[in-house]
N, C-alpha and C positions, 0 to 999 in steps of 0.2 A: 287492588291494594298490594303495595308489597309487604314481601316476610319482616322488612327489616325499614318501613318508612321513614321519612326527615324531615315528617312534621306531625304532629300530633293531630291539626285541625287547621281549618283556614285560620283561624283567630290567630293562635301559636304563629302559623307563620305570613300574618300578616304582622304581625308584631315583631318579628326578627328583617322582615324585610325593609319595614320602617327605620329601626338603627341605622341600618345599612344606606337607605337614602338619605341620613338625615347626615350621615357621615360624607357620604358623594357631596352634598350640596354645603358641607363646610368648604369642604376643597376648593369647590369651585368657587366660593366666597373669599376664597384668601386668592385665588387665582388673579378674580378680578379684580378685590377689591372694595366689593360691595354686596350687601346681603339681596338676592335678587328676590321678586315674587313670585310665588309658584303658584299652582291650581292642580291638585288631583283628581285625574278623569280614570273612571272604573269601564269596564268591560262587565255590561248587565249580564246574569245577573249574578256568576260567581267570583268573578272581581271584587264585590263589593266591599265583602268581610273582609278581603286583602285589603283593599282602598281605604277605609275607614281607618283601622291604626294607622296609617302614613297617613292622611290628613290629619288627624289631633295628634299627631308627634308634631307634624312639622308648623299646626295651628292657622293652615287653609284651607280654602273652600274644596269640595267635593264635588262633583258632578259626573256625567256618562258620557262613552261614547259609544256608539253602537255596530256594530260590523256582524257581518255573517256571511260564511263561506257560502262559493258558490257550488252546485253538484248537480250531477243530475238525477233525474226520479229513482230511476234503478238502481241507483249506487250512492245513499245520500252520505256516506261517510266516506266519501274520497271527495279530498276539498281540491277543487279544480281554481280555484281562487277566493275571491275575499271583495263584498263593496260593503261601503260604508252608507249608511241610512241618509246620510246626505247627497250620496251617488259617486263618492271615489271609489274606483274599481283597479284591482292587482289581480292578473293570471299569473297561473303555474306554465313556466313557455312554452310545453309542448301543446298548450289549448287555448294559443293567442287565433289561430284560426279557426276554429269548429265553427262551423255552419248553427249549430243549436247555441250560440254562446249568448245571444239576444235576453233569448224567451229564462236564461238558466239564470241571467245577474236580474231582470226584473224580480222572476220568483225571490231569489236571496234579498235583494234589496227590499222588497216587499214585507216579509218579515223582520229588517232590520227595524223597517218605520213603524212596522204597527208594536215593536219592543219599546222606539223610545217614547211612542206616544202615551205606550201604556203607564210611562212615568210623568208623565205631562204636569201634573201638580207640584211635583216632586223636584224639579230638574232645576238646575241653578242657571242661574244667566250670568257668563262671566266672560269678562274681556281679558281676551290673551295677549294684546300687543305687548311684546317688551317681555312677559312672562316665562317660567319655564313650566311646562307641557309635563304632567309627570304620569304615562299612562299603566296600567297595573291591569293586571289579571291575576288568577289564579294559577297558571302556569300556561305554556309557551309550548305547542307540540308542532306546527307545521308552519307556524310563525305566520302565517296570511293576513290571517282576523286584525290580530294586534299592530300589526304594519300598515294594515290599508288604513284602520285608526289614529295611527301615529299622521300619517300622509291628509287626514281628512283633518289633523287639528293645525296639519301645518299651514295650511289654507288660510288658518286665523292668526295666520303672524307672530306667534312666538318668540320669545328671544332663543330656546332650544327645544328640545321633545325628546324628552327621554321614552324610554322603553323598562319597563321593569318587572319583575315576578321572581316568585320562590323558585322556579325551576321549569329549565330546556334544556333541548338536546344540546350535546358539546356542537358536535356540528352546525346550528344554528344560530353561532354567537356573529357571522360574518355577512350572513345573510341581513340580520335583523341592523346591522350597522349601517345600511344604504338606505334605512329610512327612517334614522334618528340620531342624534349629537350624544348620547351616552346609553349606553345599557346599565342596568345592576340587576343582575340576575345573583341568587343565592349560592345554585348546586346547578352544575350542567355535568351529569351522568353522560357516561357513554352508551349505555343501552337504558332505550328510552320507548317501551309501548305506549304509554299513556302516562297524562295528567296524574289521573286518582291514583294509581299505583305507591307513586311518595308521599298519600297521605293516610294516615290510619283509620280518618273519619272526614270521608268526603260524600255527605248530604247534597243533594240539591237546593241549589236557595230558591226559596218561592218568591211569589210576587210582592204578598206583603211584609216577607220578611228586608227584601230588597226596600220598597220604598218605605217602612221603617228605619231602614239604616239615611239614607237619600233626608227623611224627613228632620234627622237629628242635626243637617249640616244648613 
């Protein structure tokens, strides 16, 4: 946590990050001319509390998507990439060749699907043709998860795929534009160790608090 955080709790700053999209998608309303539909997809399961206030601002559905970096045993907090529970897969480019790369996205994937299964009651069934994609975390550190995400809903035909969260690295607003039609990110600090650092009270979301949130939508 830092000395001096910018956000009080997820709720706090899923609530200010809400405004903020609901502002982007006026824009883009007068762009085109027409008010589009959207569908907000969370990153289980600390996404959620963020996802929630922007679904009932913007008055649509809520639903998951699932990613999990990839790593190897030794070193499981160095994210060497990112698949998605449905099996889109992003490397970091220096480990587009590793000989162990196989055995490293089944392990990650493997966890992705027993996450969204574990919402299986819960999960919304929803048709993205034509819609905007509005995907949300709790904040953005190495951009992988949220990317390979954004890439796995673009699969479903969207009319765009935003990318959004309280807070990433400045460095990372350029990266995360090659695999989505807009970002809204809150606060992009220059020095950036962690997530929980910018919030004052950052809990773990459990499972049934998750599918609590999932079951109100």
């Amino acid at each position: 946590m830092s000395p001096d955080p910018l956000f009080r709790d997820r709720a706090e700053a899923g609530a200010l990050l809400a405004r903020a999209i609901e502002a982007r998608l006026s824009e883009y309303a007068r762009e085109c001319q027409r008010s589009p539909e959207t569908v907000v997809f969370a990153l289980p399961r600390g996404g959620l509390p963020i996802a929630a206030p922007v679904a009932r601002r913007l008055g649509c559905p809520l639903d998951i998507v699932v990613a999990k970096k990839i790593v190897r045993a030794h070193n499981p907090e160095l994210a060497l990439g990112a698949v998605s529970a449905d099996g889109h897969v992003l490397w970091a480019r220096r480990w587009r060749k590793s000989p162990w790369k196989q055995a490293a996205v089944a392990a990650a994937r493997e966890k992705a699907r027993a996450q969204y299964e574990s919402m299986a009651g819960v999960r919304g069934s929803t048709n993205l043709a034509g819609a905007i994609a509005i995907v949300v975390d709790d904040g953005i550190a190495t951009g992988m998860t949220i990317s390979v995400a954004a890439r796995a809903l673009r699969s479903r035909d969207p009319a765009q795929v935003w990318i959004c969260a309280p807070v990433a690295p400045a460095d990372l607003e350029v990266y995360l534009q090659r695999w989505c039609d807009r970002t809204v990110i809150l606060a992009t600090p220059e020095e950036f160790s962690s997530v929980s650092r910018f919030y004052a009270e950052f809990p773990q979301v459990s499972l049934e608090e998750a599918i609590a949130i999932l079951q109100e939508f």
